[in-house]
N, C-alpha and C positions, 0 to 999 in steps of 0.2 A: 410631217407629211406635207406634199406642197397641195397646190387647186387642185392636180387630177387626183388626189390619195397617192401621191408615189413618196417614195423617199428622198430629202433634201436632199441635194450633194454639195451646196455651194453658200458663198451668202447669199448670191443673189437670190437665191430657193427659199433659202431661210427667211427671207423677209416679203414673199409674195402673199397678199392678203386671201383669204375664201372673197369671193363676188358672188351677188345675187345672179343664178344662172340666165339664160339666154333660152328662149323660145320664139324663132320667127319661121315662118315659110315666106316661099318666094316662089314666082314665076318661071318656065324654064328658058332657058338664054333665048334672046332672040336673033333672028337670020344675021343679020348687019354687025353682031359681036364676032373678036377673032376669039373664039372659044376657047379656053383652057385644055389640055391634053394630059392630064394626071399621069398615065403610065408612063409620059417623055419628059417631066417637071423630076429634078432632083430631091431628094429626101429635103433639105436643109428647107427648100420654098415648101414643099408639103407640110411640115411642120410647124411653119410660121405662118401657114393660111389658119390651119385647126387653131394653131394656140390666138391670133390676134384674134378671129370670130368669136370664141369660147374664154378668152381668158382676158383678151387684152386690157381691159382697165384694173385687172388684178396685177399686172406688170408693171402697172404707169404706175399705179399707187403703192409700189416696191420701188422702184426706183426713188418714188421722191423719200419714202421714208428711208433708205440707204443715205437720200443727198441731206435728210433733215440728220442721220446721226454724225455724220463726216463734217457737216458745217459749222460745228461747234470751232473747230481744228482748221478753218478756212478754207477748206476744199470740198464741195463749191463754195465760194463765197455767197452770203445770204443777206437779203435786203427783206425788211419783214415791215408791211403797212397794214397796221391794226384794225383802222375802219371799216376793212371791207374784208381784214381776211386775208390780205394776199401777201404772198411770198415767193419770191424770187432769186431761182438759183441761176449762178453762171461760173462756169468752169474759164479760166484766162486764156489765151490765146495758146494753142496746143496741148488744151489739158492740164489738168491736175490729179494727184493721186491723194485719196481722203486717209489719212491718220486714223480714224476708228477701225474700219470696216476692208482697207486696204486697194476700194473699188478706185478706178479711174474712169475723171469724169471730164467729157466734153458737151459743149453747148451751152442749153440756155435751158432751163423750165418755169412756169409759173401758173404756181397752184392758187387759186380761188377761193375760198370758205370750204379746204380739203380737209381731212382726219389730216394732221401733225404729232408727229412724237419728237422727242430730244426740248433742248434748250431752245426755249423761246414759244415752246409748240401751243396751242391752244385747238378748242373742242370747235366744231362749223356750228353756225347758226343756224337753225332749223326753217326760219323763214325766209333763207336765202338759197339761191341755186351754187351748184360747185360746178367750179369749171378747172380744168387742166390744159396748157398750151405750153408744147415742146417745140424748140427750133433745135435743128439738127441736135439733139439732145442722145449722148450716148456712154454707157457706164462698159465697164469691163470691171469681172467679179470673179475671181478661181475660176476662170478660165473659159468664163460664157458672157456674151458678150450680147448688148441688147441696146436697141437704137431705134428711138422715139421721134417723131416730127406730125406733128397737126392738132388737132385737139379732143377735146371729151367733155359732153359739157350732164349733167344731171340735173335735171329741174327739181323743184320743191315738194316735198310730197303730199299729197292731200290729204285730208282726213281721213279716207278712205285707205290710205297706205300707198295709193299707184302716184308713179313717178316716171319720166321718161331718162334715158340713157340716148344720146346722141353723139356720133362720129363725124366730124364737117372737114376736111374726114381723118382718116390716123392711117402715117406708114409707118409701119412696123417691120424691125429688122431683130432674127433673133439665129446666134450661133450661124453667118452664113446664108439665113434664110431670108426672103426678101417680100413685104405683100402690103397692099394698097387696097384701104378700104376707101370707096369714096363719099361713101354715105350711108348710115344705118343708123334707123330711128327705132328706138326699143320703146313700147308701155309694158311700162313693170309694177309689180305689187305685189303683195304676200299670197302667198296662196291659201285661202282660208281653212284652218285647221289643221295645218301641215307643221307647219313653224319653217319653212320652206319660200325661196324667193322664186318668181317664176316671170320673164319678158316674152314680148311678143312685137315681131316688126312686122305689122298690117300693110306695110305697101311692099315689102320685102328686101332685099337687099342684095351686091352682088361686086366682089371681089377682083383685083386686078394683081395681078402678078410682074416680076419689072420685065417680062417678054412684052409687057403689052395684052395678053390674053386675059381672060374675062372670065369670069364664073360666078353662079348662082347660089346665094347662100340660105341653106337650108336647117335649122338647129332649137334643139328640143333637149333643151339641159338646163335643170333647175336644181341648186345649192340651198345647202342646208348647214348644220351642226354636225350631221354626219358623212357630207363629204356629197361630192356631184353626182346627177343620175342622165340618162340618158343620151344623146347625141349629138354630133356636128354632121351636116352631111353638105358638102360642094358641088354641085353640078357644074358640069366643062360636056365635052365629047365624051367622058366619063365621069363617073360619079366616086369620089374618095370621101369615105364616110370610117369613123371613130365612136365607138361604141362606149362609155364611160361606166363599163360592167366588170370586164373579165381583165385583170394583169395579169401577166405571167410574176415568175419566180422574182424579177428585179424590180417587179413595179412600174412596167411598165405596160400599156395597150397596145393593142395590135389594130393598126389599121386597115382599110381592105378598099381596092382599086377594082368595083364593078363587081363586088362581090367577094372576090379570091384577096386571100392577107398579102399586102406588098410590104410591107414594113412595120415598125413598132414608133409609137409614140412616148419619148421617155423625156416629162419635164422636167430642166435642168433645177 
C-alpha cells in the first residue's frame, strides 16, 4: 500500500516510505496574492499541490532510496563522505537508466545524515540534523515520473520527541503536475499515547502553482502504523480539500472543489 493506503502500481510506489503526518493551519490569502482558482487548475497541478503538502518528503526519500539501490550498477553514480553522512547522487549529462530498478535518472541529489539502504548504506546519527538538496533532480519509474529541486531539512529531536521539518523551499513535479512550496516550517512530535506522528506550521504556510497563483495551505494529517488520517485543505478563490477517509473501489480518494467531488486522488 503506498502513503495514502492505496495500491502500489509502480516502483516508484513501491518504494515511497509512511512520513510523520502534517498538521498546520494558516491564514486566508491576502488582497495583493494572484489567488489560485482550483475549478480552472488541471487535475495533474491539483494532484501535485495535495501530494507535495501531504506527502512530499515521503517522495524525496523514495527517490533517493530508488537512486541508493540503482547506484550499486552506476546509475546514478554515488560519491559517499562518511563524516558527516553525506552522499551524493548525479545522473551524467542526459541521464542514465539504473540496472536494478530500471528508473531513469537526471540531475543531481544530496542526502545528509538520511535513512540509506543498498551498498554502502549506513543508519543517521541521532545527534545530527538531516538534510535533502535536489538540483533539477528527476527519476522516471513505470511510467510516473517525479521531479525534485530545493530542499528539506529535519532538525534533531529533543528528548521530548518534537523536531521541526522545513521546506526553504521544494518544487515538486509529479506525473505533469507542477507546484512550489516556498516555505513551511513544521514542529512535530509523537503524539502522546497514540504511537502516531503529528506536525504543526504555527506561522502557516502557502503554495504557488507555475501560473504564478498563490494559495493557502491548510492540513491535519497525522501517520501512523495503520496508515493516514485526516486532511489536506488549499485555500485559492476556492477551496480543494482531500479527506484521507473514504477510497473508492481502486483505492483511490475523492477530492472536492468547494464542497462538490471534482476528481479522485490515486497515488502512483
Amino acid at each position: 500500500m503506498s502513503p495514502l493506503g492505496m495500491p502500489r502500481r509502480s516502483i516508484l510506489a513501491a518504494s515511497i516510505m509512511t512520513f510523520a503526518g502534517l498538521t498546520a493551519c494558516a491564514d486566508e490569502p491576502v488582497a495583493d496574492m494572484h489567488i489560485t482558482r482550483f475549478a480552472a487548475v488541471s487535475a495533474p497541478d491539483r494532484a501535485a499541490a495535495l501530494l507535495a503538502v501531504s506527502q512530499g518528503i515521503d517522495y524525496a526519500r523514495a527517490a533517493l532510496a530508488m537512486a541508493e539501490l540503482d547506484s550499486v550498477n552506476g546509475c546514478p553514480a554515488v560519491v559517499r563522505e562518511p563524516r558527516d553522512q553525506r552522499v551524493t547522487f548525479t545522473a551524467p549529462p542526459g541521464g542514465c537508466r539504473g540496472q536494478t530498478t530500471g528508473t531513469t535518472y537526471h540531475g543531481v541529489a544530496v542526502a545528509v545524515n538520511a535513512p540509506a539502504g543498498g551498498e554502502g548504506g549506513a543508519s543517521p546519527l541521532p545527534a545530527s540534523p538531516m538534510s535533502l538538496r535536489f538540483t533539477d533532480f528527476r527519476l522516471e519509474a513505470g511510467g510516473d515520473r517525479l521531479a525534485l529541486h530545493g530542499s528539506i531539512l529535519q532538525t534533531v529531536a529533543e528528548p521530548t520527541g518534537a523536531y521541526d521539518v522545513q521546506l526553504w523551499p521544494l518544487e515538486f513535479g509529479l506525473n505533469g503536475g507542477t507546484v512550489t512550496i516556498p516555505q513551511m516550517v513544521l514542529d512535530c512530535a509523537m503524539l502522546p499515547g497514540t504511537g502516531r506522528h503529528g506536525c504543526a506550521s504555527p506561522n502557516g504556510a502557502r503554495g504557488q502553482l507555475a501560473d504564478g497563483s498563490e494559495f493557502v495551505i491548510v492540513v491535519d494529517v497525522q501517520n501512523g502504523d495503520d496508515g493516514p488520517a485526516g486532511f489536506v485543505e488549499l485555500r485559492g478563490e476556492d477551496t480543494l480539500r482531500v479527506d484521507f477517509v473514504t477510497r473508492d473501489a481502486e483505492g483511490c480518494l475523492p477530492y472536492r472543489i468547494d464542497g462538490v467531488e471534482a476528481g479522485k486522488l490515486c497515488a502512483p
